[in-house]
N, CA, C and O atoms as a GROMACS GRO file, in nm:
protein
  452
    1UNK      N    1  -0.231   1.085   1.688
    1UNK     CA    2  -0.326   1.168   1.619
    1UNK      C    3  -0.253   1.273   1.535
    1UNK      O    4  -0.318   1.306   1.435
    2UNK      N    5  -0.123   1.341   1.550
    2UNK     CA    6  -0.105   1.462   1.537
    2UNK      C    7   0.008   1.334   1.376
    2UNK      O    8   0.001   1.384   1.264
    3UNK      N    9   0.056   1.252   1.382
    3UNK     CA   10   0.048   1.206   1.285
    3UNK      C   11  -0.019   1.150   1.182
    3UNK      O   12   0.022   1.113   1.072
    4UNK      N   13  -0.100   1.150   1.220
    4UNK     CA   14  -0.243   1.131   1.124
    4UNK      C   15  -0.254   1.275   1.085
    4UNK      O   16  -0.247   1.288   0.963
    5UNK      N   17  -0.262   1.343   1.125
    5UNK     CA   18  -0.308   1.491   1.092
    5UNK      C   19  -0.153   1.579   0.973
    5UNK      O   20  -0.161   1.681   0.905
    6UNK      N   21  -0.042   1.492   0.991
    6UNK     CA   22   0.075   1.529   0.913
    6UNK      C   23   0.035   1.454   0.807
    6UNK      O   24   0.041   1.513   0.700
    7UNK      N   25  -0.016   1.302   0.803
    7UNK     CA   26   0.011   1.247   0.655
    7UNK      C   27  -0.126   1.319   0.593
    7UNK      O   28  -0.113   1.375   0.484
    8UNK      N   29  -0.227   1.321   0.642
    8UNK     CA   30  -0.361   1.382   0.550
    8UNK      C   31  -0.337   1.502   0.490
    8UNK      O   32  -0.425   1.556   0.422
    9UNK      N   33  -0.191   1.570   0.510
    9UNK     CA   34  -0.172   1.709   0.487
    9UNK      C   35  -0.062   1.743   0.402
    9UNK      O   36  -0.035   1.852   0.352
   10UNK      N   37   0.008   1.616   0.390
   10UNK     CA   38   0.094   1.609   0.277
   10UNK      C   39   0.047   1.601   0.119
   10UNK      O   40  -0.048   1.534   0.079
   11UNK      N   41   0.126   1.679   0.043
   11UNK     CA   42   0.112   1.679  -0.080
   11UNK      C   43   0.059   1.566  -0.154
   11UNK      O   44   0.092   1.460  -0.102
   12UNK      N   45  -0.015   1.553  -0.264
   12UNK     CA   46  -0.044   1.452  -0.373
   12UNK      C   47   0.048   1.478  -0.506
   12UNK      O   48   0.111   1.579  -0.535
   13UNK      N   49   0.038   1.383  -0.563
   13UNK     CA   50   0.072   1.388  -0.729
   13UNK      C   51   0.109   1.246  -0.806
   13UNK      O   52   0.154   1.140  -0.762
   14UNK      N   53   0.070   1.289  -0.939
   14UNK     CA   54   0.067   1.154  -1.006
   14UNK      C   55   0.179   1.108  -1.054
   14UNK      O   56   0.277   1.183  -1.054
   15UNK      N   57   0.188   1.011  -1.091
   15UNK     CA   58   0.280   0.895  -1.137
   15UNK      C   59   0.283   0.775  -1.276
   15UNK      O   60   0.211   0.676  -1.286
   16UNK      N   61   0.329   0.796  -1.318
   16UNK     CA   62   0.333   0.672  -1.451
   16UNK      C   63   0.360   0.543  -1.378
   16UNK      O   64   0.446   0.535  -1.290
   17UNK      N   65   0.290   0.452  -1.414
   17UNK     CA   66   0.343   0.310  -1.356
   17UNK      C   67   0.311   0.226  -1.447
   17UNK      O   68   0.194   0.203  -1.474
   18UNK      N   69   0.424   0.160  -1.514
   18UNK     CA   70   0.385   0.061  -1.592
   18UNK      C   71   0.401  -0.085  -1.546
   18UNK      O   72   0.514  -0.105  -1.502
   19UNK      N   73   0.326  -0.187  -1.544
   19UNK     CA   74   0.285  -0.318  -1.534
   19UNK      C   75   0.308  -0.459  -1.628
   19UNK      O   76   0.222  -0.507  -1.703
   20UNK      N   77   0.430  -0.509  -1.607
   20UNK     CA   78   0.451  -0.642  -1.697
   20UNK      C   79   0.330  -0.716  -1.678
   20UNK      O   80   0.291  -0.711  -1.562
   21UNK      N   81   0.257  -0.785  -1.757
   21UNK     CA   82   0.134  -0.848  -1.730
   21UNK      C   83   0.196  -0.962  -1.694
   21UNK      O   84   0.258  -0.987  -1.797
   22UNK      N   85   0.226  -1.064  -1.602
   22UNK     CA   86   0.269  -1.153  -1.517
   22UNK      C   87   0.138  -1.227  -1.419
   22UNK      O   88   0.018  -1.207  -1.403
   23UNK      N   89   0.279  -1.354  -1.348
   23UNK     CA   90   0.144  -1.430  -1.286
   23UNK      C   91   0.157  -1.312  -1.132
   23UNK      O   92   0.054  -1.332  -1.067
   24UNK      N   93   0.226  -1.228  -1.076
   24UNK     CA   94   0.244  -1.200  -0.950
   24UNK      C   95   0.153  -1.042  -0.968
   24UNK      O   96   0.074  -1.002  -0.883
   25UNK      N   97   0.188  -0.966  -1.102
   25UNK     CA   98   0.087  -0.800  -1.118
   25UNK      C   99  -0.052  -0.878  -1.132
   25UNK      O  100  -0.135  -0.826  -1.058
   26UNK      N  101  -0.114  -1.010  -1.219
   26UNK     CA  102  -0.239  -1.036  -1.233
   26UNK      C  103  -0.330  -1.042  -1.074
   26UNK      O  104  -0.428  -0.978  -1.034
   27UNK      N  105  -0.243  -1.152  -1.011
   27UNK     CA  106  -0.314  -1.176  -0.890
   27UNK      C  107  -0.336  -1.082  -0.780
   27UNK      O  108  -0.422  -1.100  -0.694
   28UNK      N  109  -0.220  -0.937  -0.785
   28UNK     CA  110  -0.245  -0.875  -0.729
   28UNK      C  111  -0.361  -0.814  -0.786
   28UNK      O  112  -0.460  -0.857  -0.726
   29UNK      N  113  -0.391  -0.738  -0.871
   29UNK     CA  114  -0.512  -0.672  -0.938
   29UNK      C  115  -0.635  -0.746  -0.918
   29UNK      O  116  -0.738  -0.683  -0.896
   30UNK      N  117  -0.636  -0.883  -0.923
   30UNK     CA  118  -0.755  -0.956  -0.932
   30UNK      C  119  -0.794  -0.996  -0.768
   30UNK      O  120  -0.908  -1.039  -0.746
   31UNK      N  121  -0.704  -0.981  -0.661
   31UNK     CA  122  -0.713  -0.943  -0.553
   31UNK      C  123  -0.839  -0.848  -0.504
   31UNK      O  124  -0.929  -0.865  -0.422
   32UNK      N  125  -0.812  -0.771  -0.566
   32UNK     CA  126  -0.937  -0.702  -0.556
   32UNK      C  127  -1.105  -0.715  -0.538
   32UNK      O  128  -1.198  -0.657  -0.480
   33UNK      N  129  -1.074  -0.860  -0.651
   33UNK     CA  130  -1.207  -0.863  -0.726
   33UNK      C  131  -1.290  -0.930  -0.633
   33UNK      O  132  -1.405  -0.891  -0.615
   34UNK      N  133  -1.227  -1.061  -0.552
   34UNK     CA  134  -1.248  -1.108  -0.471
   34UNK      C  135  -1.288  -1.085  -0.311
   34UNK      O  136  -1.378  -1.134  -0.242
   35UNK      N  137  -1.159  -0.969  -0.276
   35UNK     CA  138  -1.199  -0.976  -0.157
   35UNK      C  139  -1.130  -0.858  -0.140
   35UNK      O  140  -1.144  -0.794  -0.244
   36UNK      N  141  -1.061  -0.796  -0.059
   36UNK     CA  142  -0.972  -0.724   0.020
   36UNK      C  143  -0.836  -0.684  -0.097
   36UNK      O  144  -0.782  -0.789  -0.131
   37UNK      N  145  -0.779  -0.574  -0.155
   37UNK     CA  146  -0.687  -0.578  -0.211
   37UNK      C  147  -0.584  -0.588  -0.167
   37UNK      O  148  -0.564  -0.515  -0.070
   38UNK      N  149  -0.446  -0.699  -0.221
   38UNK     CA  150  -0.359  -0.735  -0.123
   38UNK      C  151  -0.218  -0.590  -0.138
   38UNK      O  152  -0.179  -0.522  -0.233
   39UNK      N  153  -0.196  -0.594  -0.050
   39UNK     CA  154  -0.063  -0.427  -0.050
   39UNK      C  155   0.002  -0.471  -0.114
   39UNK      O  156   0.015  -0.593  -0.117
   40UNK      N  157   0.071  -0.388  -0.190
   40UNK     CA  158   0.210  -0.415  -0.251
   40UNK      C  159   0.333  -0.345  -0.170
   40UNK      O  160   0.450  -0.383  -0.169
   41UNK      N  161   0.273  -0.224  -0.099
   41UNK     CA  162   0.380  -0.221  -0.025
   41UNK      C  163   0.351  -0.173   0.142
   41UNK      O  164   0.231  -0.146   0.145
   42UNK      N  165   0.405  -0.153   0.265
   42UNK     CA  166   0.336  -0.173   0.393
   42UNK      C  167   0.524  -0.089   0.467
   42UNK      O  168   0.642  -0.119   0.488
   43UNK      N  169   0.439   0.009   0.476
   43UNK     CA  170   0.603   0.130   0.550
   43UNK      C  171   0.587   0.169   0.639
   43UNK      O  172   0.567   0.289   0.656
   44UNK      N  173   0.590   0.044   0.775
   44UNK     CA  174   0.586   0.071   0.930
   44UNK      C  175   0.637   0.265   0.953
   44UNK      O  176   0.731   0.321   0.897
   45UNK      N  177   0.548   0.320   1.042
   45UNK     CA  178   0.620   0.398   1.112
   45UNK      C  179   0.692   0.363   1.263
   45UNK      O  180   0.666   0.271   1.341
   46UNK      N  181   0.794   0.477   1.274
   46UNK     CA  182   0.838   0.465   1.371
   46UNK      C  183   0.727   0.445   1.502
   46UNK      O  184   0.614   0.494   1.509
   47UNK      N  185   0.788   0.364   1.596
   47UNK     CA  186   0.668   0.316   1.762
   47UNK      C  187   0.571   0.204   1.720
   47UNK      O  188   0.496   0.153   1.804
   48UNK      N  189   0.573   0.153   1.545
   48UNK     CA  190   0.511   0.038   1.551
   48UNK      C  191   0.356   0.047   1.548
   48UNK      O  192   0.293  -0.057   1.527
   49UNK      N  193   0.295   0.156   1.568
   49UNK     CA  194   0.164   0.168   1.608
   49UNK      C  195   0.030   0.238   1.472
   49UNK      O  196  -0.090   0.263   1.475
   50UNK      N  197   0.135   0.246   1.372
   50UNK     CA  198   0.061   0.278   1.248
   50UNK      C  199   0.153   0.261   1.129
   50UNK      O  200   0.270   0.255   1.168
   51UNK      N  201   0.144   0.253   1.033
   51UNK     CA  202   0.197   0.221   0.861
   51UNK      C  203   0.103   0.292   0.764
   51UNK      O  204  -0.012   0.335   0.770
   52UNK      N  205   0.217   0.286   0.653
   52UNK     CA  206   0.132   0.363   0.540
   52UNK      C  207   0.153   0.225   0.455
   52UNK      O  208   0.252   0.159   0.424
   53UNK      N  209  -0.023   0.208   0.428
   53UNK     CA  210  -0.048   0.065   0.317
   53UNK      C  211  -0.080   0.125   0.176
   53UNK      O  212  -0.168   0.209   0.157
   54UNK      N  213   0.011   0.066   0.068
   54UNK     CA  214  -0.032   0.129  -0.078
   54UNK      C  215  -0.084  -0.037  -0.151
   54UNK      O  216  -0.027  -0.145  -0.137
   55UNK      N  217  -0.180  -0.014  -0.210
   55UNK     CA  218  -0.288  -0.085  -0.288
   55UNK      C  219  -0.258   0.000  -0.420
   55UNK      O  220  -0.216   0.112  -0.447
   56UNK      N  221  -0.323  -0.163  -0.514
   56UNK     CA  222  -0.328  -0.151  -0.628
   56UNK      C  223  -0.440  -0.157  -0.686
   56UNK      O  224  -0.470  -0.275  -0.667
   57UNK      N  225  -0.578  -0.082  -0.781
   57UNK     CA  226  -0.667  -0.096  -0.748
   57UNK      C  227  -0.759  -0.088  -0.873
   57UNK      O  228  -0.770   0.019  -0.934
   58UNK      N  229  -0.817  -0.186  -0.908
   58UNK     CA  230  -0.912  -0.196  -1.061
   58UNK      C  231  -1.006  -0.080  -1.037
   58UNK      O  232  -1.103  -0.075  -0.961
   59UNK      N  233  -0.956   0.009  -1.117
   59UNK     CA  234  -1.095   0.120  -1.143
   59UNK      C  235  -1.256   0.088  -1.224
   59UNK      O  236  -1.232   0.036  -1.333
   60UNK      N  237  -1.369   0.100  -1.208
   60UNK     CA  238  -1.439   0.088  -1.325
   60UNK      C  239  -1.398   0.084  -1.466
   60UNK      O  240  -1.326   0.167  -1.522
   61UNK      N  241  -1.471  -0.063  -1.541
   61UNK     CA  242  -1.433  -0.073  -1.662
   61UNK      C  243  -1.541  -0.012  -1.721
   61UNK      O  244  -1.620   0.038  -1.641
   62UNK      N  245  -1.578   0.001  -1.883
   62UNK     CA  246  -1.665  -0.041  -1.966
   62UNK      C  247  -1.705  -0.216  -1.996
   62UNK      O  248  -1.666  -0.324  -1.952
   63UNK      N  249  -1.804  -0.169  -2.096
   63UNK     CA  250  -1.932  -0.301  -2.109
   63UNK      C  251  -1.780  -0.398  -2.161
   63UNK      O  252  -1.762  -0.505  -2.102
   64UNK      N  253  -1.724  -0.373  -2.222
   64UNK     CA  254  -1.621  -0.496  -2.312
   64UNK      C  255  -1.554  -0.475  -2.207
   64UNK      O  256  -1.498  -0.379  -2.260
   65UNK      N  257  -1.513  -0.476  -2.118
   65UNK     CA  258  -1.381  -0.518  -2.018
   65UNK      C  259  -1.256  -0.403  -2.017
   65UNK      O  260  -1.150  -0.421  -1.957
   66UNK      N  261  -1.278  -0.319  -2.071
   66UNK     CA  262  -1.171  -0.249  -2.093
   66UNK      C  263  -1.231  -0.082  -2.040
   66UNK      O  264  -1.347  -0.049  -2.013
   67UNK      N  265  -1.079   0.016  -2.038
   67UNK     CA  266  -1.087   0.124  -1.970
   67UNK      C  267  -1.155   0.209  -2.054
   67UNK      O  268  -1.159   0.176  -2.173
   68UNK      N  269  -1.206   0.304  -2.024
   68UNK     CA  270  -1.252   0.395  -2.132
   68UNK      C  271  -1.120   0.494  -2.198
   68UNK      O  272  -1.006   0.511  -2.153
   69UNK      N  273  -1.165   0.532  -2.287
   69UNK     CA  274  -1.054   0.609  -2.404
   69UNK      C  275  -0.962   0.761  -2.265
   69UNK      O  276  -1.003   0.846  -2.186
   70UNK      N  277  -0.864   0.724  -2.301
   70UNK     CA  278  -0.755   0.809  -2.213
   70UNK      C  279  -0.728   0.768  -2.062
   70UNK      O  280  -0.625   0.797  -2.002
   71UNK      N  281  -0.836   0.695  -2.008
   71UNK     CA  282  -0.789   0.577  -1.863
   71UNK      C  283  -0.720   0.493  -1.864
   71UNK      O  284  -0.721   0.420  -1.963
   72UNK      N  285  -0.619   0.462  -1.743
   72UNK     CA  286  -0.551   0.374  -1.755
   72UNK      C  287  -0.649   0.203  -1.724
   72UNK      O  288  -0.651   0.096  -1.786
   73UNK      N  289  -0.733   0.262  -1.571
   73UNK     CA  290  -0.809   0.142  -1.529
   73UNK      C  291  -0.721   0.089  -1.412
   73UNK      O  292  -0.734  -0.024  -1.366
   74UNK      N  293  -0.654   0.157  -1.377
   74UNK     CA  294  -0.589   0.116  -1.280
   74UNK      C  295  -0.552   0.226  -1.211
   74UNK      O  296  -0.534   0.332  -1.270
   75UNK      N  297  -0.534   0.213  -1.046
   75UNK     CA  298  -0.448   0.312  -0.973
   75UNK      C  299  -0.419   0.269  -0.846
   75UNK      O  300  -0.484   0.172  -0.808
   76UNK      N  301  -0.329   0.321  -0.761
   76UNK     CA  302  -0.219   0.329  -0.650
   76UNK      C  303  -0.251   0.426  -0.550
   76UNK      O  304  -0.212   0.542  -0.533
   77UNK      N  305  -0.358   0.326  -0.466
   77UNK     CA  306  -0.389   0.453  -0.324
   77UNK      C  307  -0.342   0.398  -0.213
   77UNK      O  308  -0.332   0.278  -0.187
   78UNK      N  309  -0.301   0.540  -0.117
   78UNK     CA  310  -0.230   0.481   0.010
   78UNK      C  311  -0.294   0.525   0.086
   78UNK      O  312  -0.356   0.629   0.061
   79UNK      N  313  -0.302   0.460   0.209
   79UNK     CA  314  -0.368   0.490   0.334
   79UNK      C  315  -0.283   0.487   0.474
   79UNK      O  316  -0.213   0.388   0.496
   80UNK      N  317  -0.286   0.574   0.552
   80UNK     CA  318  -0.256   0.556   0.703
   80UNK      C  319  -0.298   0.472   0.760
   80UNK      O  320  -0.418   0.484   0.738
   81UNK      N  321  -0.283   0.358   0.845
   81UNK     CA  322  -0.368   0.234   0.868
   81UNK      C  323  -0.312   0.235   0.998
   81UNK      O  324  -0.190   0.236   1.007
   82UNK      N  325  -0.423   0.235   1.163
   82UNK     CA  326  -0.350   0.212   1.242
   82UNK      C  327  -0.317   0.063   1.288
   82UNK      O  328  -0.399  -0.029   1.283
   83UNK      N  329  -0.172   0.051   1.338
   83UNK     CA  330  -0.145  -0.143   1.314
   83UNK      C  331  -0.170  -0.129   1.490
   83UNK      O  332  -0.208  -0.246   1.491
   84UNK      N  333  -0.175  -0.113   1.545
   84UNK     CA  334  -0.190  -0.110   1.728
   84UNK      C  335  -0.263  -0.227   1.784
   84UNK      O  336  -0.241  -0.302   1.880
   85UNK      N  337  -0.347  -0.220   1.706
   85UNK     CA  338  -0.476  -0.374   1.723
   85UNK      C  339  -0.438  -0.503   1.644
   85UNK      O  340  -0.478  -0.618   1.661
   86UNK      N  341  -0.342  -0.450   1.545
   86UNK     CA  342  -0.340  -0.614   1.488
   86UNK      C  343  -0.226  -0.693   1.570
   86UNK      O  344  -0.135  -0.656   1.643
   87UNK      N  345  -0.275  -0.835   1.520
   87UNK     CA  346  -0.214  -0.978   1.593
   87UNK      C  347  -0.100  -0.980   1.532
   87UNK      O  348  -0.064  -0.946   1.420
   88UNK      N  349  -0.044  -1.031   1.632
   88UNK     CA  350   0.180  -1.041   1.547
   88UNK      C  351   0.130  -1.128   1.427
   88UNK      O  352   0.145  -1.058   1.328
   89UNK      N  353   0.088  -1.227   1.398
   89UNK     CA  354   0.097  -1.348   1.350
   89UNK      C  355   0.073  -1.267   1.178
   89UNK      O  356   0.125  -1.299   1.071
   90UNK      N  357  -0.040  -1.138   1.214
   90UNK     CA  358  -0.034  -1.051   1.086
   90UNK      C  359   0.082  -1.002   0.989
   90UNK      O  360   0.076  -0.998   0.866
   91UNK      N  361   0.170  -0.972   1.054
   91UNK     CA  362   0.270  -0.937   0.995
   91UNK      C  363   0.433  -1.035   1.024
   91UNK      O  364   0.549  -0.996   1.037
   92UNK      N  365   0.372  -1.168   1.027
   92UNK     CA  366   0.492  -1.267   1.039
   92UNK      C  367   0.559  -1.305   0.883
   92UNK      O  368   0.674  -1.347   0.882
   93UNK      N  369   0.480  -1.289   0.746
   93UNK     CA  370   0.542  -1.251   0.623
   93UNK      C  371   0.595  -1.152   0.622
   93UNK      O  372   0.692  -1.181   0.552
   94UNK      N  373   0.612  -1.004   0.661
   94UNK     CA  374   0.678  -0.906   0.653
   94UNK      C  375   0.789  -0.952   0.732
   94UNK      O  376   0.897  -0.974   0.676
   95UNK      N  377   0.776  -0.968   0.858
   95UNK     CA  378   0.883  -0.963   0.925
   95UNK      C  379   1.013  -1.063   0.894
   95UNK      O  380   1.128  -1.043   0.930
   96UNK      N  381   0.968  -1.165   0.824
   96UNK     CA  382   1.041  -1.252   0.771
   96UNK      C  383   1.159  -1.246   0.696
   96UNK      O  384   1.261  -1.308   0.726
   97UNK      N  385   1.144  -1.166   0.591
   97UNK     CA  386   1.146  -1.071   0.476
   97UNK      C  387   1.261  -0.948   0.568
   97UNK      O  388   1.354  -0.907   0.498
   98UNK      N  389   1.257  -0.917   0.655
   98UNK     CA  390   1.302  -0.795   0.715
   98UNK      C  391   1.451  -0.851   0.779
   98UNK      O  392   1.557  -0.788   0.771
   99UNK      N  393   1.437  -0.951   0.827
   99UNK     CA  394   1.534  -0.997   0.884
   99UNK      C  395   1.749  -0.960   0.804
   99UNK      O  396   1.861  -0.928   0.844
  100UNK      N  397   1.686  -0.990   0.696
  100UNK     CA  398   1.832  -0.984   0.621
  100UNK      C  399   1.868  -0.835   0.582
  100UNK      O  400   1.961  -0.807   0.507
  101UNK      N  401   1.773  -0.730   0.651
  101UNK     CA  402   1.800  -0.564   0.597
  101UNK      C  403   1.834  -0.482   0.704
  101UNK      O  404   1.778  -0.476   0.813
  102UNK      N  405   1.937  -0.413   0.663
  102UNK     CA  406   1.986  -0.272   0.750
  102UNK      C  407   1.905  -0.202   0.864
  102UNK      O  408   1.816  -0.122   0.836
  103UNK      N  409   1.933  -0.228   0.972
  103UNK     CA  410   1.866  -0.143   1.045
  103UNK      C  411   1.836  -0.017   1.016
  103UNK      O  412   1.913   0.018   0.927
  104UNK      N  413   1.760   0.075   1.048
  104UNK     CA  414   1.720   0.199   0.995
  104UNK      C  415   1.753   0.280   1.128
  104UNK      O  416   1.701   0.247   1.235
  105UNK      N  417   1.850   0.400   1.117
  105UNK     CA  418   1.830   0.483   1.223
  105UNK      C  419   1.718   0.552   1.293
  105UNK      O  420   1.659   0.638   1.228
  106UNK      N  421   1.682   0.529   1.409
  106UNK     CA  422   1.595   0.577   1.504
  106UNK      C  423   1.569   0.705   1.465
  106UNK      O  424   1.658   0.790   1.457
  107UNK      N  425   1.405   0.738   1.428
  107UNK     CA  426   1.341   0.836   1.353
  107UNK      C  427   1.288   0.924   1.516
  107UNK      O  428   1.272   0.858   1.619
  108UNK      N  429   1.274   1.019   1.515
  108UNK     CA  430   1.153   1.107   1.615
  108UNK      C  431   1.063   1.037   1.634
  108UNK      O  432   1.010   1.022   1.524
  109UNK      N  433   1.000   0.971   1.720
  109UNK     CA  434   0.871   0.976   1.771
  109UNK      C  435   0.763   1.053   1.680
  109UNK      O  436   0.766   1.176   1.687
  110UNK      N  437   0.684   1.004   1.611
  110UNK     CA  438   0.601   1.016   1.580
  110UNK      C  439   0.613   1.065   1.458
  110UNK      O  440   0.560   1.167   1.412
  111UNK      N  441   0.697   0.976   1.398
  111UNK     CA  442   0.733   1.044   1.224
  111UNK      C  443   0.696   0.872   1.146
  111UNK      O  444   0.674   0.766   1.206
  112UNK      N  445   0.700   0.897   0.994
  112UNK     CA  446   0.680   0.780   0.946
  112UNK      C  447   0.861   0.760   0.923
  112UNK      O  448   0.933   0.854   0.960
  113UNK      N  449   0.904   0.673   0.881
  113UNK     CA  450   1.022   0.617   0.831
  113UNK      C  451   1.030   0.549   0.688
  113UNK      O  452   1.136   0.500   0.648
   0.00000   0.00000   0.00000
């Protein structure tokens, strides 16, 4: 809890992000449209028992498909997500992926990493 109560209390601020229009930025964006937006990125904390998930996320367009004048139409929200309940089999693509990287030195109890 008392980490939940550190990330809701951390600072905000914005960011430029620019987007090659590709087959891997489309499907993520259009992810959305469908169902569930898929993460682009997923930063276990330390004890395994929560992560910070960042999404990519189609804002309201206008009638022609496009953003209104000075919007990008796009943005990058993150959430605290607790992982405690999910099934290993959830994160058997991440872990996959993890195998060939540096261990990370052992953080405090109850910090993100």
């Amino acid at each position: 809890m008392r980490e939940r109560q550190q990330m809701a209390s951390r600072p905000f601020a914005s960011v430029a992000v620019t987007l090659d229009v590709g087959g891997t930025q489309i499907e993520l964006l259009q992810g959305g449209i469908e169902g569930p937006p898929k993460p682009v990125a997923v930063e276990p904390c330390s004890g395994g028992k929560a992560a910070v998930l960042t999404v990519l996320m189609c804002l309201p367009r206008g009638a022609a498909g496009v953003p209104p004048p000075g919007q990008t139409g796009i943005a990058i929200a993150s959430a605290l997500i607790d992982t405690s309940q999910q099934k290993p089999m959830d994160f058997k693509e991440k872990s996959q992926g993890m195998k060939n990287r540096k261990a990370l030195p052992h953080a405090h109890q109850g910090t993100c990493v």
